[in-house]
N, C-alpha and C positions, 0 to 999 in steps of 0.2 A: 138956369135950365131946370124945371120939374123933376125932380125926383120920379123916375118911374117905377108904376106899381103892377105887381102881378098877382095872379090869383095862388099862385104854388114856388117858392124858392126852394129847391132841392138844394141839401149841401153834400155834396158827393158823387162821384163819375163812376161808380161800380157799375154790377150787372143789377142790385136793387135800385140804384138813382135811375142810372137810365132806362130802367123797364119802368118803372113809376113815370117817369118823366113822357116817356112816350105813351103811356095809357092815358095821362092827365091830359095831354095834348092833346089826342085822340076823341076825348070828350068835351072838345070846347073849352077849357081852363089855358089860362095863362100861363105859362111856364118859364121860371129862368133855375138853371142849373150849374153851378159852380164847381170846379173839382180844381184842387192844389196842385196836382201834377197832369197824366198824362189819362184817356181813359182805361180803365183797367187797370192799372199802374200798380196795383198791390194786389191784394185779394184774389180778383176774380180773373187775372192771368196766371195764376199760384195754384188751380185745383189740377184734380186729376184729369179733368177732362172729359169727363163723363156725364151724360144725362141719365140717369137709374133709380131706381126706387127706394135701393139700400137694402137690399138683402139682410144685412147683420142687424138693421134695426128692428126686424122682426122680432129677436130676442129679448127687446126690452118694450116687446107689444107696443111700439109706436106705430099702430096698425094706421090712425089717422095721415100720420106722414108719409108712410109707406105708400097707401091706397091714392093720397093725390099727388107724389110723386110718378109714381107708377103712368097714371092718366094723364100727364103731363108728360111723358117721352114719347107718344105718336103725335099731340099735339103740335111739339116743338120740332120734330120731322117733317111733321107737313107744312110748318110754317117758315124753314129753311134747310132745306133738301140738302142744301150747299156746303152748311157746315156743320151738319147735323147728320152724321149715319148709323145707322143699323150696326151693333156688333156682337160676337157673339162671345162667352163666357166661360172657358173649362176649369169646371172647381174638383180637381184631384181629391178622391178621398185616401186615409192612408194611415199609419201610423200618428196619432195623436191627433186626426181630423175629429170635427162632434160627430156625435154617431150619426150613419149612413141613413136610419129612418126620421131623424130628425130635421136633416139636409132635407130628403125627398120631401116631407111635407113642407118645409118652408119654401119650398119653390112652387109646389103643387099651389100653397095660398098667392105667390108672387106672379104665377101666371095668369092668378083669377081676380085677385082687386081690381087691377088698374083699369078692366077691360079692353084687353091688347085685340087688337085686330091686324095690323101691321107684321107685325114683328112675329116670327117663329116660337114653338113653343119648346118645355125644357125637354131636352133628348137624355137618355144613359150613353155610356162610353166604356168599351171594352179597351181600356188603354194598351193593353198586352199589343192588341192589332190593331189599333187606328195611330194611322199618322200623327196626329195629335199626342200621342203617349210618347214619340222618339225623342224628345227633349228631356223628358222626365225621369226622376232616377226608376230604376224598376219596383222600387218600394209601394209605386201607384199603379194600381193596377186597374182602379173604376174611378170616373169621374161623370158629375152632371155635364152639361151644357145649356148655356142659358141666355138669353136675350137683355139685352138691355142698348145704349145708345153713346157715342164719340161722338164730343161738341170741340168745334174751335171757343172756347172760353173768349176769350178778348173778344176779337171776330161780333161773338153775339152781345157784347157790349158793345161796342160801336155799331153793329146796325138798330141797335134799338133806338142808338145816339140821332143815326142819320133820318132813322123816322121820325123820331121827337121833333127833330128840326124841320121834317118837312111837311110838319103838322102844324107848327107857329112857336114849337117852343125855342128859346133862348140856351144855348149850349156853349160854357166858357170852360177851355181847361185853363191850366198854369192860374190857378185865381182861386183864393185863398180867403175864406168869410172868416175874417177877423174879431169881428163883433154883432150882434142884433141883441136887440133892446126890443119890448113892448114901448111904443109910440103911440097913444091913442088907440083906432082900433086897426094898427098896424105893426107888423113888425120891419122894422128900420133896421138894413143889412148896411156894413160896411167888407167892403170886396178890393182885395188887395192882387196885383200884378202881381206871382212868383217869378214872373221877367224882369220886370223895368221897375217894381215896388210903385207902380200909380193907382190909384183909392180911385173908389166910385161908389156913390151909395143906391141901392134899389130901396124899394118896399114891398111887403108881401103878406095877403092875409093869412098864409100858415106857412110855416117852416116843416118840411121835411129831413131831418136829423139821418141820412142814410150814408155815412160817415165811414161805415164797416169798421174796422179795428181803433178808427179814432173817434168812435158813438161818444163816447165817455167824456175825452178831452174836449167833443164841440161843447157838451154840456158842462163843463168845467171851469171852459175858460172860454169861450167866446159866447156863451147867452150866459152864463152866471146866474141860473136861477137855482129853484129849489127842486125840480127835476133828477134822477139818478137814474146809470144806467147797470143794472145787474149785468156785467161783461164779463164774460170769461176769456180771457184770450190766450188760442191751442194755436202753437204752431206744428207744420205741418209740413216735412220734405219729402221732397221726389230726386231720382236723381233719371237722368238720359244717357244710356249706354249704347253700346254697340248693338247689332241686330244679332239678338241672341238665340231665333228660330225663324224658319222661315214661311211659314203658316201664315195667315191673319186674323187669328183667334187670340181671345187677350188669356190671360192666366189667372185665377184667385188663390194665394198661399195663402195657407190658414196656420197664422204662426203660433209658436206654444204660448206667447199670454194673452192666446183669444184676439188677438186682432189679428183685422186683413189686411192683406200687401197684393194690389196688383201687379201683372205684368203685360203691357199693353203694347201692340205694333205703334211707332208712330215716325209719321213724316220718312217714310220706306224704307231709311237705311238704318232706322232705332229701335229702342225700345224704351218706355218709359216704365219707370218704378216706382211704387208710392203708394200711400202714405206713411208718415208715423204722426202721431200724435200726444205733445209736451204741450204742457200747459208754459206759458212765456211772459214774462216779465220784461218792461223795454220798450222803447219806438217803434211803432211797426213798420218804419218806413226803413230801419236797420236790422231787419230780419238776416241772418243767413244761416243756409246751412251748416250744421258742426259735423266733426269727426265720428262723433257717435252715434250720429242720427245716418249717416253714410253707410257705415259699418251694419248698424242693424238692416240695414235696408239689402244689403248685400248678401249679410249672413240668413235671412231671410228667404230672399230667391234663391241662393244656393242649397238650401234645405230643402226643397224641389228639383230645381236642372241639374242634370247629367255634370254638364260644366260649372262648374261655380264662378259666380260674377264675382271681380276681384275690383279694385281701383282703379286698375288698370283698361277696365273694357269702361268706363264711364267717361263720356265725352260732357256734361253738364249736369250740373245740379241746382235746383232750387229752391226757395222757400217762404212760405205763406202764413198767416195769420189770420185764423178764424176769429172771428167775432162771436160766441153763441153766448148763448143766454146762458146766464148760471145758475141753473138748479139743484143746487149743491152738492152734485154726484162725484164719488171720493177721486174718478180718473179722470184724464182727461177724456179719455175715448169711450166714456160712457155718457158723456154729456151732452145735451138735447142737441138733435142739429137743426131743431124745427125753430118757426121763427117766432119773435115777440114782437105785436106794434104797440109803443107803450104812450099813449096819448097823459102829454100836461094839459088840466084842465082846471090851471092854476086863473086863466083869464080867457072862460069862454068863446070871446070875441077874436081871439088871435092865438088860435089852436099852436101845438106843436108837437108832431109825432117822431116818436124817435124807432127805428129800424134795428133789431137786434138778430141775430142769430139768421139761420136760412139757408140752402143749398141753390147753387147755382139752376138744378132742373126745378125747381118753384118758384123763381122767381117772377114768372108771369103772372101767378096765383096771389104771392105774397103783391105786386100791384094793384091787381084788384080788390082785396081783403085793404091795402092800405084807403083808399079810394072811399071804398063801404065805410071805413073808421071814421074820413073827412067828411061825406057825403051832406050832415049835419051844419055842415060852414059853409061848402058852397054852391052853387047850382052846377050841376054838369050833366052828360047826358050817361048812357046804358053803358056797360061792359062791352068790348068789341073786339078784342085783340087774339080773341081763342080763333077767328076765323080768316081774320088778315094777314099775309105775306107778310113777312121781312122782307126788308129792301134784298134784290136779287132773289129771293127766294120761292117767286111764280112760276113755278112748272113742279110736274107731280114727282113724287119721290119714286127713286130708282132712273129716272131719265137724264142724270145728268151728263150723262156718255152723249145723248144725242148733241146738248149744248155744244162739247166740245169738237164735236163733225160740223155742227152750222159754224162754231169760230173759226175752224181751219179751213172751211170752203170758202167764208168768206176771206180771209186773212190764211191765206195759203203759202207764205212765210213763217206763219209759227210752227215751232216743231209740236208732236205730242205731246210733252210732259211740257213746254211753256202752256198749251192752250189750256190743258191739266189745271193744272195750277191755275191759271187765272178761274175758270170756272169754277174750282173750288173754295178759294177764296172768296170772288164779288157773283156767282150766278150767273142770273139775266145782266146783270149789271158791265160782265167782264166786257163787254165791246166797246161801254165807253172812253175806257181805255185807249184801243187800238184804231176807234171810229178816226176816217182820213187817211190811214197810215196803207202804203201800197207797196212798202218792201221795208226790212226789219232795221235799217237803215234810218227808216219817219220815226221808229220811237226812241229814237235819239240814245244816248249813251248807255251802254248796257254796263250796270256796276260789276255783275256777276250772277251767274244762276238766274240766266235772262230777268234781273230784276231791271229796267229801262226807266230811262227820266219818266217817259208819259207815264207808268207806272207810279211814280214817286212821285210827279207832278200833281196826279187823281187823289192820292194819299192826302199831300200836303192840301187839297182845297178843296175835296170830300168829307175826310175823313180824320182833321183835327193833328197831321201827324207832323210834328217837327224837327226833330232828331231820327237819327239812325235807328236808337235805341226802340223806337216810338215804330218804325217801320220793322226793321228786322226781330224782333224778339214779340209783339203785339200785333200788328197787321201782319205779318206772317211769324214763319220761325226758320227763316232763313237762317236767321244768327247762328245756328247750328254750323251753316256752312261756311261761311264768310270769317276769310281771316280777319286778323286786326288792322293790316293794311288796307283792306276792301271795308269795311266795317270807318274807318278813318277817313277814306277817299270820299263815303258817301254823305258821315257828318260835315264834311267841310263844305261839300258842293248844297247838301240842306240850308246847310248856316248862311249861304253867299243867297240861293233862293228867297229863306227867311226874311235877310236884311231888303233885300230888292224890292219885296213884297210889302215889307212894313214900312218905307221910304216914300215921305210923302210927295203928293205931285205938284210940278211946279210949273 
């Protein structure tokens, strides 16, 4: 059998693989895309969850990255309404905050690069008297208010995933590029099963290296050339507590060694906490959070709230591993978060670019800038992705209340917080779902927290997912609720699907 050959091998299932992957596909290019585990599986289910310009990187005049971040969060709102909202930002000023005219102008320029049009502008706050202040110790007495955007993170990895694929491109996860070689004027992949260990080889006129925390090791040890990748890698925890006010305005602590710590609402009955920033040493695939990264996060937001967050109010904690480029800057958290495309042009003829550094709200940008890098190799057609939908993502922003009235008129069995949910997770997309089903009975076994087989069905045959882990913790964040019993019941009934499914016909 032929060797088949593509125009783009992507090695990576992040939010840069598969936002490349679906631009490249977008423009007529061949696409096969390989990712070792699950998508999203590291990295880019590990951020804060935000689409923003970065505020604090102002300070270090990365006015460039600011300005096209910034221009990139109505962008990616209108381009997925669904798991993309509008939020809004109270930065308490106070004891040991930077000074109060130094805050106002850095907002004053963050309202005005990106050219917001969407989103609200920055407000003052009498914390003494706005509800907003009732959480806060009374030590805050003014505070900004400010605009910026809440992304489901994975979410927007997988539907880049499902566009790429329904553009032509090739999308494998559990599958692991062991090896590629220059072969004449091709690159010669060898691609290993992380299920069953079965090989299969492609071909590809350029390799895309978008690896995230394993840049380094593709170029090490499975292309073994003369290639290097400047990697710095910061790890990065959040922890998930209890619903620690009842607003839904996020928080920005401004802690004493200059770094920020949000505190954001999320999934209704939480809050999310995060970042810190250590430089990390290690597998990134065995990240986890420690004791001291916990603590400061704690100690942190208590230095703010009325109530202090103790261990005790934290139902989950997580942690990530950034990839950025390393400009020799002495901390971690002063180092660049903008991105590097560092093209080998060791052999012309069989380009390889390797993807360093980057924030989840540019990822669309860093696409096309990778794109413009290859354009030289192959033939493809214009940029196009600043004005097309994400799958589910057609209908204009702020509507998405109507979807959930058309779901339940149709489907007048689901309660409001299941059609909820469905809409904000898949869009336009949630009726595929429930399309045929005439009483709550048709979508067959409900695991918990109305998650239903045809649910889990759509998953496993949309949306790449094959374990629990894959559906509760990345297609949504059920995991939050779902004991280990329910969380058990649902890998088992996946794993019995799985097998069913990969059984040949006889």
């Amino acid at each position: 059998m032929p060797i088949p050959v593509y125009d783009l091998a992507i090695i990576g299932g992040g939010i840069n693989g598969c936002g490349i992957a679906r631009d490249a596909a977008g423009r007529g290019l061949t696409v096969h895309l390989c990712e070792q585990g699950d998508l999203a599986g590291a990295t880019s289910s590990a951020s804060t969850k935000l689409i923003h310009g970065g505020l604090r990187y102002l300070e270090h005049f990365a006015f460039r990255l600011v300005r096209e971040a910034l221009a990139e969060r109505e962008v990616l709102l209108r381009l997925a309404p669904h798991i993309v909202r509008p939020l809004r930002f109270v930065l308490p000023h106070g004891p040991g905050s930077r000074p109060r005219f130094l805050l106002g102008a850095g907002l004053f320029l963050y309202d005005r690069l990106g050219g917001r049009k969407l989103l609200p502008p920055t407000a003052r706050i009498d914390l003494k008297d706005d509800p907003l202040g009732r959480p806060l110790k009374r030590d805050f007495e003014f505070a900004f208010e400010y605009s910026d955007c809440w992304v489901e993170d994975a979410r927007l990895v997988v539907l880049n995933a499902i566009d790429a694929r329904a553009r032509g491109a090739h999308i494998h996860t559990r599958t692991r590029c062991v090896a590629a070689k220059r072969v004449d004027s091709y690159w010669r992949l060898l691609l290993e099963s992380t299920e069953n260990g079965e090989r299969r080889q492609i071909a590809a006129r350029v390799i895309v290296n978008a690896a995230g925390p394993w840049v380094g090791r593709v170029l090490d040890e499975v292309i073994r050339g003369n290639a290097r990748a400047p990697v710095r890698l910061v790890k990065g925890t959040h922890v998930i507590t209890r619903r620690l006010y009842d607003h839904d305005r996020a928080y920005v602590f401004q802690n004493s060694d200059r770094r920020i710590v949000f505190a954001i609402p999320f999934e209704q009955d939480f809050t999310l906490i995060g970042t810190t920033d250590t430089d990390y040493q290690g597998d990134p695939g065995a990240v986890r959070p420690d004791d001291a990264e916990i603590d400061y996060l704690c100690k942190a937001a208590s230095r703010y709230l009325r109530e202090p967050v103790t261990r005790a109010d934290i139902r989950f904690a997580y942690a990530g591993v950034r990839p950025l480029y390393d400009d020799g800057a002495s901390r971690a958290q002063e180092a660049t978060r903008d991105y590097v495309l560092e093209l080998d042009g060791t052999d012309s003829s069989t380009p390889l670019l390797s993807v360093i550094g980057g924030k989840i709200t540019t990822y669309r940008r860093l696409a096309e800038h990778a794109l413009t890098r290859l354009a030289p190799y192959l033939r493809m057609g214009e940029a196009w992705t600043a004005r097309a939908p994400l799958p589910g993502g057609a209908f204009a922003v702020g509507r998405g209340g109507d979807l959930v009235r058309a779901l339940r008129a149709a489907y007048p069995f689901l309660s409001e917080l299941h059609a909820e949910r469905l809409v904000n997770a898949y869009g336009t997309r949630a009726a595929m779902i429930v399309t045929g089903a005439r009483r709550a009975e048709d979508l067959g076994r409900n695991f918990g927290y109305d998650l239903t087989e045809a649910e889990v069905n759509y998953l496993m045959a949309e949306e790449w997912a094959i374990t629990a882990g894959d559906v509760l913790w990345r297609r949504s964040r059920l995991g939050l609720r779902f004991s280990a019993a329910q969380t058990a019941a649902l890998d088992e009934w996946m794993a019995a699907a799985h097998r069913r499914a990969d059984a040949p016909v006889t």
